[in-house]
MIVO-576152 format. One record per residue: residue in one letter; x negated, y negated, z negated of N, C-alpha, C in turn. Coordinates in nm, 2 decimals, decimal comma, always signed. Example, Ala and Ser with C-alpha at 12.3 -4.5 7.8 and 13.67 -1.06 7.14 Angstrom:
<atoms>
("A" (-1,32 +0,57 -0,78) (-1,23 +0,45 -0,78) (-1,32 +0,33 -0,78));
("S" (-1,28 +0,22 -0,71) (-1,37 +0,11 -0,71) (-1,29 +0,00 -0,79));
</atoms>
This chain:
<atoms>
("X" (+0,98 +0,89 -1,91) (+1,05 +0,80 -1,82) (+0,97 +0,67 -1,81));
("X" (+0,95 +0,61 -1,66) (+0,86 +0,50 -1,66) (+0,91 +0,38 -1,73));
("X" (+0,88 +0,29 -1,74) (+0,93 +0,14 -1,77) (+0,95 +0,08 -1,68));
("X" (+1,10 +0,00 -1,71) (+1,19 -0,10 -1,64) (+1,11 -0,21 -1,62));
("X" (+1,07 -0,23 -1,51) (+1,01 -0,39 -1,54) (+1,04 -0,45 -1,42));
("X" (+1,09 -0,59 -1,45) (+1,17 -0,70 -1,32) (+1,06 -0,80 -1,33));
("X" (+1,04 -0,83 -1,24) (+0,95 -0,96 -1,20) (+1,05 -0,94 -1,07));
("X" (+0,99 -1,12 -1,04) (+1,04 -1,15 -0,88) (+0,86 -1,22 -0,87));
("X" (+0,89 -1,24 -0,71) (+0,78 -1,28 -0,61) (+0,83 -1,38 -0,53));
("X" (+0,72 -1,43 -0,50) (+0,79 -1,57 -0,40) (+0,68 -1,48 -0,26));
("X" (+0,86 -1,53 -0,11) (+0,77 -1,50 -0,05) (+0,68 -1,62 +0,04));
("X" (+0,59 -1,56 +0,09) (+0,48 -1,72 +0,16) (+0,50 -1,70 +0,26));
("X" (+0,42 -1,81 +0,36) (+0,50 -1,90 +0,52) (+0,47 -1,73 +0,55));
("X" (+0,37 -1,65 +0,55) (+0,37 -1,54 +0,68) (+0,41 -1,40 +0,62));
("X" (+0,52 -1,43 +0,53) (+0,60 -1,32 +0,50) (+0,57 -1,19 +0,36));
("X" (+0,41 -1,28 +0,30) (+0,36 -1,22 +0,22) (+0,40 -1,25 +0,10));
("X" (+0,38 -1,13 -0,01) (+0,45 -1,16 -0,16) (+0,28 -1,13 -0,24));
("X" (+0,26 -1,15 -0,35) (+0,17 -1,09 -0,44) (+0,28 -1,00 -0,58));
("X" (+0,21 -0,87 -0,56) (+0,28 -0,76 -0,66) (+0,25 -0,84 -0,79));
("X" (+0,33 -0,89 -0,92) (+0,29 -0,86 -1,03) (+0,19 -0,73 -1,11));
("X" (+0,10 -0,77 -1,17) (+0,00 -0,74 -1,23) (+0,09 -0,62 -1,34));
("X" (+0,16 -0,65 -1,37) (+0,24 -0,49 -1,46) (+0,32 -0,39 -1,37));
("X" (+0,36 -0,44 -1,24) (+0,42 -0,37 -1,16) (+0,28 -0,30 -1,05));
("X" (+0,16 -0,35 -1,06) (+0,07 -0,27 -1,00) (+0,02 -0,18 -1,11));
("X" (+0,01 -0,22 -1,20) (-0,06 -0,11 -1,31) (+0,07 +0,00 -1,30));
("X" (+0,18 -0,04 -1,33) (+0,28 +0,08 -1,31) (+0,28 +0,22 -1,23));
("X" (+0,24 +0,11 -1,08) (+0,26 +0,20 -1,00) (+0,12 +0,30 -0,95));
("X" (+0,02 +0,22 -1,01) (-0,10 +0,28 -0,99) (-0,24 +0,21 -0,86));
("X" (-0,18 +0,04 -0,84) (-0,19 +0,03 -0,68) (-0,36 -0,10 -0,75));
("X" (-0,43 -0,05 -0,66) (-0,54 -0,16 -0,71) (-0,56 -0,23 -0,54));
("X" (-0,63 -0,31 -0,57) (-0,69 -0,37 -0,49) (-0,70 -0,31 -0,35));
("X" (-0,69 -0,31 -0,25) (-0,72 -0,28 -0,11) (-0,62 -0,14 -0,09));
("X" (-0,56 -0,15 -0,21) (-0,45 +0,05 -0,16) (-0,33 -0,03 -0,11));
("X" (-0,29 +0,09 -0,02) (-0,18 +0,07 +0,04) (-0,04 +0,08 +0,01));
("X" (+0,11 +0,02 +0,02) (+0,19 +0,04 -0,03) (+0,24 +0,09 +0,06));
("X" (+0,37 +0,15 +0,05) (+0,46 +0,22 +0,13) (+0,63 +0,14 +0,09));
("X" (+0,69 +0,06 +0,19) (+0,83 +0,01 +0,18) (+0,91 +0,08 +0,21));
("X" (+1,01 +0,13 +0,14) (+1,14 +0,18 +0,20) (+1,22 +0,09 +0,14));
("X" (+1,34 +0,05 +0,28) (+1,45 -0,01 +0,30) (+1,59 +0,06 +0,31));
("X" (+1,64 +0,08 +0,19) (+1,73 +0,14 +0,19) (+1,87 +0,06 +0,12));
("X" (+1,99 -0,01 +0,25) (+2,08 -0,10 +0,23) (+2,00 -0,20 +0,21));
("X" (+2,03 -0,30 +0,08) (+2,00 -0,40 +0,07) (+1,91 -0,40 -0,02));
("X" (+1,83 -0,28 -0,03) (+1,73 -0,31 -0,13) (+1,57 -0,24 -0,07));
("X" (+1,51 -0,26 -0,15) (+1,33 -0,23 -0,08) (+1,26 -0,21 -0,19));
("X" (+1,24 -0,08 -0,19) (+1,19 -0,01 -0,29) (+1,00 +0,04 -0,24));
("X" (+0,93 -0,02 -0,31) (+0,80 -0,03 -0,29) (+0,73 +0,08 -0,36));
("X" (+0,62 +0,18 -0,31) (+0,58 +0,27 -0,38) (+0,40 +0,30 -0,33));
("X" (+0,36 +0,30 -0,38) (+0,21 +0,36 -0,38) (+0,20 +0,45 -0,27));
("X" (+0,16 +0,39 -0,14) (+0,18 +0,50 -0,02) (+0,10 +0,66 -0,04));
("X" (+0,01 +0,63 -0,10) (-0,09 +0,78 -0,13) (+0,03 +0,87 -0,18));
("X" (+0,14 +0,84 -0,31) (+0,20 +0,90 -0,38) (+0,31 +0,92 -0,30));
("X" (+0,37 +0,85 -0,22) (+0,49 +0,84 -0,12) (+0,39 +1,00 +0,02));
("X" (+0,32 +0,95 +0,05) (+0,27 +1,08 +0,17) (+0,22 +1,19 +0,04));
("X" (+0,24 +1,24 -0,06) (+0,21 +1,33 -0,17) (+0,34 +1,41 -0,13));
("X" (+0,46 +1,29 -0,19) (+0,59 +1,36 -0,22) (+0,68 +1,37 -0,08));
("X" (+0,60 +1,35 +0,06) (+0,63 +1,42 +0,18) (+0,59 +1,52 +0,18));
("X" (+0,52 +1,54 +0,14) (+0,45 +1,68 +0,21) (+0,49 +1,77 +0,12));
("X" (+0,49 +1,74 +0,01) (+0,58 +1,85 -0,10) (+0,71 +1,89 -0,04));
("X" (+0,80 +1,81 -0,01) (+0,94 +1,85 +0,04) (+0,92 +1,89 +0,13));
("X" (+0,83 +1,87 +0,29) (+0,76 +1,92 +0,37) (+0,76 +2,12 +0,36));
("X" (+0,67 +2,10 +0,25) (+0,61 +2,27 +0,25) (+0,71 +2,37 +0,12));
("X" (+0,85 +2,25 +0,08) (+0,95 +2,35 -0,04) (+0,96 +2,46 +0,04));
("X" (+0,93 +2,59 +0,00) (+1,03 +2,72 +0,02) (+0,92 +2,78 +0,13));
("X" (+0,81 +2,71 +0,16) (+0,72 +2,78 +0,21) (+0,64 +2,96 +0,18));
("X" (+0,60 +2,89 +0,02) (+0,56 +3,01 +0,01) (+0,68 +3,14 -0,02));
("X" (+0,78 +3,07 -0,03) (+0,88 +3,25 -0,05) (+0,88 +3,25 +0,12));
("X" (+0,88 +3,18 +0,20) (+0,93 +3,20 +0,35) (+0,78 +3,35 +0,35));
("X" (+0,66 +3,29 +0,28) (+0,59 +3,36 +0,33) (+0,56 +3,53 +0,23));
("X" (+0,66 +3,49 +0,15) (+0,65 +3,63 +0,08) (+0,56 +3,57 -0,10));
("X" (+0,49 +3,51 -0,08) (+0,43 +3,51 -0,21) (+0,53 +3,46 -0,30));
("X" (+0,51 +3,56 -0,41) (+0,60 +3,56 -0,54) (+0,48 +3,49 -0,68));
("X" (+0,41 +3,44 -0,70) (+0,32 +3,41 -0,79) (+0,25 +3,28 -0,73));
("X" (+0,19 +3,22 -0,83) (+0,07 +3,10 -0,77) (-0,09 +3,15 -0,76));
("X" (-0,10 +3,29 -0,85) (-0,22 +3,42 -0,80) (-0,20 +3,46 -0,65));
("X" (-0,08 +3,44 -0,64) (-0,05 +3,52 -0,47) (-0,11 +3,40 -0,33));
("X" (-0,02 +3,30 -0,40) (-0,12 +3,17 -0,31) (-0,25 +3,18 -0,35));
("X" (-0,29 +3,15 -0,46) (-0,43 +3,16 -0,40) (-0,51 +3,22 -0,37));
("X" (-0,47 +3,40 -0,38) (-0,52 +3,44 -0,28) (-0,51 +3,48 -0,15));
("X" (-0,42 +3,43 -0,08) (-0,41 +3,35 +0,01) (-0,49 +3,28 +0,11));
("X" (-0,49 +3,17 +0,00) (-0,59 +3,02 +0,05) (-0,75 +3,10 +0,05));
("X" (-0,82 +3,18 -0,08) (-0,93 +3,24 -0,02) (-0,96 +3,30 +0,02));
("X" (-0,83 +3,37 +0,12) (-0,85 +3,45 +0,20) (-0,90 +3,35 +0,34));
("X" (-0,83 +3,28 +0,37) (-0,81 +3,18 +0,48) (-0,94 +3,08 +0,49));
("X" (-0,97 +3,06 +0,38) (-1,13 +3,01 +0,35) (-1,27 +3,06 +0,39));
("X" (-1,22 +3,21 +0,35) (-1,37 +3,28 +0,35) (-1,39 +3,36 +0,54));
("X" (-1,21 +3,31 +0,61) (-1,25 +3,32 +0,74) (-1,30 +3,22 +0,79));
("X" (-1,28 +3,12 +0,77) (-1,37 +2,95 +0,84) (-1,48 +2,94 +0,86));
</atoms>
């Protein structure tokens, strides 16, 4: 389980905040990466946009491969080099 950690931020004249330095290491966010906001009620839950479009696309493709018949993760991948070695 990750660690609880509360910092606050002040925000500045053009709406910007600076992440605490334990709350970037947490999340994994360096320098020039992008964050992803969700606003949900009264709260804004900030997350590592790379990780946030990871865990879309996961829920995205659930139940794909039974839709498609494969029963194994052997069966996906051969699959994938099947679909490979036609490109």
């Amino acid at each position: 389980m990750a660690t609880v950690i509360v910092d606050s931020a002040k925000v500045m004249s053009k709406g910007q905040i600076t992440l605490p330095k334990d709350i970037r290491a947490q999340l994994g966010i360096a320098t020039g990466d992008r964050v992803t906001l969700v606003c949900e009620g009264n709260q804004v839950i900030i997350m590592n946009a790379a990780h946030y479009a990871l865990k879309l696309f996961q829920q995205g493709m659930a139940g794909e491969a039974e839709r498609l018949g494969l029963r194994s993760e052997e069966e996906a991948d051969a699959l994938v080099k099947e679909f490979r070695s036609k490109s």
